[in-house]
C-alpha positions as CSV (number, residue, x, y, z in Angstrom):
1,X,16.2,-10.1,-7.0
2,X,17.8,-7.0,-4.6
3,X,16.3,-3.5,-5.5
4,X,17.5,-1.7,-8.1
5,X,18.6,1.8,-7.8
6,X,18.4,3.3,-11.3
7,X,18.1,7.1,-13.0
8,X,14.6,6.5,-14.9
9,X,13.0,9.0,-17.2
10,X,9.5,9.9,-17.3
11,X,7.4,8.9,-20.4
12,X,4.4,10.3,-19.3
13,X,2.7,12.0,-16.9
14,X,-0.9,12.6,-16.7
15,X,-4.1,13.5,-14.4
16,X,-6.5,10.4,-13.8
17,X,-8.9,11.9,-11.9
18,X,-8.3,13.3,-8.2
19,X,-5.0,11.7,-9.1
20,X,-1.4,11.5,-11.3
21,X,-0.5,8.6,-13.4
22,X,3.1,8.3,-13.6
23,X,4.9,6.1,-16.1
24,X,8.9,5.8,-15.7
25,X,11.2,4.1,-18.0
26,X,13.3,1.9,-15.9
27,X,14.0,-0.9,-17.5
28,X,16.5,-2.5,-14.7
29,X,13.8,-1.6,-12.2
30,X,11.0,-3.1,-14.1
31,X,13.0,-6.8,-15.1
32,X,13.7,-7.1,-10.9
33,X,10.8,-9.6,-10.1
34,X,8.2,-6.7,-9.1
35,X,5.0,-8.7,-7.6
36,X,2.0,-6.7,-6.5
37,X,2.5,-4.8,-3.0
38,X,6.0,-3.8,-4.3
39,X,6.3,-0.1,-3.8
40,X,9.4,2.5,-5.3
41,X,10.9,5.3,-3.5
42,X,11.9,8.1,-5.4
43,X,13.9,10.7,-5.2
44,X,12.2,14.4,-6.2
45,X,14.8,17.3,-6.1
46,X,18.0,15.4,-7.5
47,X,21.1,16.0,-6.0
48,X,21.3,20.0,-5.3
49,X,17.5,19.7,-4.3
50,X,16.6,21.1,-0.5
51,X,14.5,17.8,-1.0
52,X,16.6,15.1,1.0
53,X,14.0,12.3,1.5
54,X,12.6,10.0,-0.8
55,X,8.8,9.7,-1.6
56,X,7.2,6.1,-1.4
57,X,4.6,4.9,-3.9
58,X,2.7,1.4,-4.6
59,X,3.6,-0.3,-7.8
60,X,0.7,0.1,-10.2
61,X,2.3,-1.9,-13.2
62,X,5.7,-3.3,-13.8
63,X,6.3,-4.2,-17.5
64,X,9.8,-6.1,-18.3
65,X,8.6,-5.7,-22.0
66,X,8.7,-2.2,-22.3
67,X,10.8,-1.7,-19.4
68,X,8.1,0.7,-17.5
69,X,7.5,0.9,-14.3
70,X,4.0,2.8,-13.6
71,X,2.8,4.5,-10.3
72,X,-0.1,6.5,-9.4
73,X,0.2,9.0,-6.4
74,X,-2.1,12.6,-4.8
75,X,-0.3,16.0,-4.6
76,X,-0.2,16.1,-0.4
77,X,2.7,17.7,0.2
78,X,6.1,19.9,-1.1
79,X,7.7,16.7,-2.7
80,X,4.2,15.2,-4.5
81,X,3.2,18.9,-5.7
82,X,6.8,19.0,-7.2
83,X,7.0,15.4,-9.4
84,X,3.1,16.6,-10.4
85,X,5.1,19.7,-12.1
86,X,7.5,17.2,-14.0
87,X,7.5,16.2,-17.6
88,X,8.0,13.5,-19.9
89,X,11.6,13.6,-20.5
90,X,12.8,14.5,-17.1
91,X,14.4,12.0,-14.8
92,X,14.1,11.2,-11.3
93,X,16.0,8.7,-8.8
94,X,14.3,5.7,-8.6
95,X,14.4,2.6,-5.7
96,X,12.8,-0.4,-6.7
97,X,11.2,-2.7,-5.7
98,X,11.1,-2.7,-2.4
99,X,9.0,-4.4,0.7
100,X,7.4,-7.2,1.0
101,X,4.3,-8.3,-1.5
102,X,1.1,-9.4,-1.1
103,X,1.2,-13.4,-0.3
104,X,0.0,-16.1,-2.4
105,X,-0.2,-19.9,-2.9
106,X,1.0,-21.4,-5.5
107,X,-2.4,-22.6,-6.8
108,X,-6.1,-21.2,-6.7
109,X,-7.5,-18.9,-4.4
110,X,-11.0,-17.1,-4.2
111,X,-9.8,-13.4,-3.1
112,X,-11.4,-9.9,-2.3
113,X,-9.5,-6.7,-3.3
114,X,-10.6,-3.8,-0.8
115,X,-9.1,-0.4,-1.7
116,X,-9.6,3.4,-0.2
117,X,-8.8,6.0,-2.9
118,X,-5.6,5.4,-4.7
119,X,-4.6,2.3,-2.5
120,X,-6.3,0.3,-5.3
121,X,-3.3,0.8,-7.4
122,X,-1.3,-2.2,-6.5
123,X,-4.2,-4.6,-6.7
124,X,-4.8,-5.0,-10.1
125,X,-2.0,-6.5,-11.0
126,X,-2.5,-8.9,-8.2
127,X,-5.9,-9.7,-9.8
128,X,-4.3,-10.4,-12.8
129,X,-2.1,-13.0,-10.7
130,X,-4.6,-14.8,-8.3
131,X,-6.4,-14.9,-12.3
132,X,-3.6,-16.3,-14.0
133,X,-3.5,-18.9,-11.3
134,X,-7.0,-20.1,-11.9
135,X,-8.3,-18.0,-8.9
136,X,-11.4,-15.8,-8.3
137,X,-11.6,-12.1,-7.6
138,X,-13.9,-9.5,-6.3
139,X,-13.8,-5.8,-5.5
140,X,-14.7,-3.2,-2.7
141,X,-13.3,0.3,-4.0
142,X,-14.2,3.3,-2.3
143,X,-13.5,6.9,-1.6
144,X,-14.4,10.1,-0.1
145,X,-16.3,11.2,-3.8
146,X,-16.2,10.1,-7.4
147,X,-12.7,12.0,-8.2
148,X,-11.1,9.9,-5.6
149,X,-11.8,6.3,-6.9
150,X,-9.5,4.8,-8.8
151,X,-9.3,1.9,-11.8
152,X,-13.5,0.8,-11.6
153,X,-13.7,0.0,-14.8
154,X,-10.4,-1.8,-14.7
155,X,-11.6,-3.5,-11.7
156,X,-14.9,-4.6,-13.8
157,X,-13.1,-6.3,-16.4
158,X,-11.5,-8.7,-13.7
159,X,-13.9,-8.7,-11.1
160,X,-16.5,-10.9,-11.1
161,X,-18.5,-8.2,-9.0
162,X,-17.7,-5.0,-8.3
163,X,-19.0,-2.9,-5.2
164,X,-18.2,0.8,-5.2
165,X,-19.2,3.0,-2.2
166,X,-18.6,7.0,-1.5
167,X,-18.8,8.6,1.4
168,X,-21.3,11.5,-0.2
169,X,-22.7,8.9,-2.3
170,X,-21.6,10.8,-5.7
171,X,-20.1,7.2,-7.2
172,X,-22.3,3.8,-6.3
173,X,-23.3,3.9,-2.8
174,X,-23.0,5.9,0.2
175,X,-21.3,5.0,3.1
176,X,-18.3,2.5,3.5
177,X,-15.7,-0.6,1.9
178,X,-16.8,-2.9,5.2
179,X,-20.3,-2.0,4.3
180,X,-20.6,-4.6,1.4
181,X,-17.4,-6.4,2.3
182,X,-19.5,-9.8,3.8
183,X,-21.7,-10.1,1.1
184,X,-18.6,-9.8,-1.3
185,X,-16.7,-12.5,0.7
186,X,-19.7,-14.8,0.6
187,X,-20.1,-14.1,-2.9
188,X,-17.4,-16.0,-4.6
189,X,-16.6,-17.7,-1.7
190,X,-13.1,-15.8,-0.6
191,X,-10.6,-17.0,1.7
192,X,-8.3,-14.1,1.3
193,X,-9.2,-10.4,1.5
194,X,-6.2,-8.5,0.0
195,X,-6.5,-4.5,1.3
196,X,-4.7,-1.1,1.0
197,X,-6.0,2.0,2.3
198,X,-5.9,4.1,5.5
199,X,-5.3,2.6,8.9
200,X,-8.6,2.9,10.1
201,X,-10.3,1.2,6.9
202,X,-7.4,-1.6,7.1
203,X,-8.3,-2.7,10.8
204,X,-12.3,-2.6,9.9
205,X,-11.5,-4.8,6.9
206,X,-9.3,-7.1,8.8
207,X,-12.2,-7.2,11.1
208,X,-15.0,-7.9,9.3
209,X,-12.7,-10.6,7.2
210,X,-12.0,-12.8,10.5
211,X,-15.6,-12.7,11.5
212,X,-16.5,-14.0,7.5
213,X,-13.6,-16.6,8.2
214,X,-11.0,-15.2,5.9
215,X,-7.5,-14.1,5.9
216,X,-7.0,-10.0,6.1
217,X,-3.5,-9.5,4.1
218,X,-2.9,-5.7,4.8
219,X,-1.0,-3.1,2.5
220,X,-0.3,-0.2,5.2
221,X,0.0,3.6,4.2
222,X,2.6,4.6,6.5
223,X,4.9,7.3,5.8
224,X,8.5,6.3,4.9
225,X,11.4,8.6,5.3
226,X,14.3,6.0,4.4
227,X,12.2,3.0,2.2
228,X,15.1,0.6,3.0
229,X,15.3,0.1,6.9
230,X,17.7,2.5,8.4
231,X,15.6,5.3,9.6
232,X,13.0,3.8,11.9
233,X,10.9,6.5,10.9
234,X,7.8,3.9,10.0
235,X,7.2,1.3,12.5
236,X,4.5,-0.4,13.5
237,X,3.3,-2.7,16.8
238,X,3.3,-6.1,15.2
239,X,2.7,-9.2,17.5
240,X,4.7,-12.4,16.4
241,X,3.5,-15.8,16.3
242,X,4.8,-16.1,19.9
243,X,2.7,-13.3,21.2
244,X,5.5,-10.7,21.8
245,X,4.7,-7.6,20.4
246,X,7.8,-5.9,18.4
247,X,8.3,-2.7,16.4
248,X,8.3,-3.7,13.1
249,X,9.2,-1.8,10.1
250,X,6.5,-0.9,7.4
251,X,9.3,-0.5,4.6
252,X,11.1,-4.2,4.7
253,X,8.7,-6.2,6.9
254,X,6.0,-5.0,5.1
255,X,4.1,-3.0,4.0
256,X,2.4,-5.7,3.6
257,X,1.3,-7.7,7.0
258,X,-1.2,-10.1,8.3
259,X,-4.1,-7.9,9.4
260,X,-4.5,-9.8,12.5
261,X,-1.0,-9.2,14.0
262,X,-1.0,-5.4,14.0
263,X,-2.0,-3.6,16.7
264,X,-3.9,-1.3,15.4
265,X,-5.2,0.5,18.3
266,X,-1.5,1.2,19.4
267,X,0.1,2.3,16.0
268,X,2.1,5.5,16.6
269,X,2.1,4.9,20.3
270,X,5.0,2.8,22.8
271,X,3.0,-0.2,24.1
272,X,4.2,-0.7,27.0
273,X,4.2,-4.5,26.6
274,X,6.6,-3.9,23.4
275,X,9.2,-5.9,23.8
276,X,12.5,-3.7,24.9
277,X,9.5,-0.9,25.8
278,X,11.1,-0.3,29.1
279,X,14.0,0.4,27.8
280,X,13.1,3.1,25.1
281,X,11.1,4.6,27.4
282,X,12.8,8.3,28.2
283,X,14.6,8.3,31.6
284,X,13.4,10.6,34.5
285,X,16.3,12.9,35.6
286,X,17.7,12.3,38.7
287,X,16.1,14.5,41.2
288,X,13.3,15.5,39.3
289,X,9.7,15.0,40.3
290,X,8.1,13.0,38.3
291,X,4.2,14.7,39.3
């Protein structure tokens, strides 16, 4: 099914942690076929607001029963600091679903779920899939501290192990997600390691998931302006299965992509292998020096 552009109204709103749950009834939005790695834009000022672009957020939980559709999101900014300030009973602009999900076969599959802070909040619902589908599951959350994880004990009751790591050790261990991310794969067996977190944690993941012979399927945090394709604003260096590299965009190719296709060294830069790179490249005025 298309997105759904709908005016939802908050039911509730509350801290979890480091963090805000929010829980919108949009029952159009939540009846559109939302899989896991689905994300909503929404729009924080209304109409008169100084506000003009929408905020993206992962998909926590989608509920056609109840018609709710649940995020979880971090004040950063002027836009997250105001929908923290809203309450139950207001109503905000909401996309959804949009992007591309996390991929999966029809039947079984032995996966890892690696998540950096909040980016965990799209894969429990994919647990609950690969699950349903007579699959296995494992986790890798961590965070900078304990405040910043989010869903462990969630993740316990569908993992069947569960490795938390902090960087100052206040929460399981200290250090990082690739630092148990081997063992996990060899523990269940996985041939898919599903991931959402920084840029920096998704290329060690996808590293570390080739060398242990798995897939690396790659929920990037980039920051969206548009959420439906028109502004360009969040593309990434993405080589095709011909070996051309091509801007891709984050908000309809992806934001979820194979982990080995992104160049992730070049993200935010013009490669100059990019395919139409010379001609994006800014022109030198004639008769200017180019030293």
């Amino acid at each position: 099914m298309p997105p759904v552009q709908t005016v939802a109204t908050i039911r509730r709103i509350e801290p979890v942690g480091a963090y805000h749950r929010l829980i919108l009834h949009a029952p159009a939005a939540a009846a559109a076929d939302v899989r896991p790695g689905h994300f909503g834009a929404l729009a924080i000022g209304g109409r008169d607001g100084a506000m003009l672009l929408r905020r993206a957020f992962s998909v926590h939980r989608a509920d056609p029963a109840t018609g709710t559709v649940e995020f979880v999101f971090a004040e950063r900014g002027k836009g997250t600091r105001a929908l923290a300030r809203h309450r139950p009973g207001d109503t905000v602009d909401l996309i959804a679903p949009l992007g591309t999900p996390f991929p999966l076969p029809e039947g079984p599959v032995s996966a890892v779920l690696v998540a950096g802070g909040y980016g965990s909040a799209p894969l429990f619902s994919l647990a609950e899939t690969i699950l349903g589908r007579g699959g296995r599951v494992s986790f890798v959350l961590g965070a900078a501290t304990a405040d910043r994880l989010f869903g462990v004990e969630r993740a316990r009751t569908l993992g069947e192990h569960v490795f938390v790591v902090t960087d100052d050790g206040s929460a399981g261990r200290r250090g990082r997600v690739t630092d148990p991310l081997a063992r996990a794969i060899a523990g269940i067996g996985a041939t898919e390691v599903h991931s959402c977190g920084p840029m920096g944690m998704l290329r060690a993941v996808t590293e570390v998931a080739v060398a242990a012979g798995a897939r690396s399927h790659t929920a990037v945090e980039e920051a969206m302006a548009c959420g439906i394709g028109i502004c360009m604003s969040c593309v990434l260096p993405v080589t095709g299965a011909d070996g051309v590299t091509r801007f891709l965009r984050s908000c309809t190719d992806g934001p979820v992509f194979d982990g080995t296709t992104v160049r992730w060294d070049r993200a935010g830069t013009l490669p100059p292998d990019l395919e139409g790179a010379a001609a994006m490249a800014p022109r030198q005025p004639r008769g200017v020096s180019a030293r």
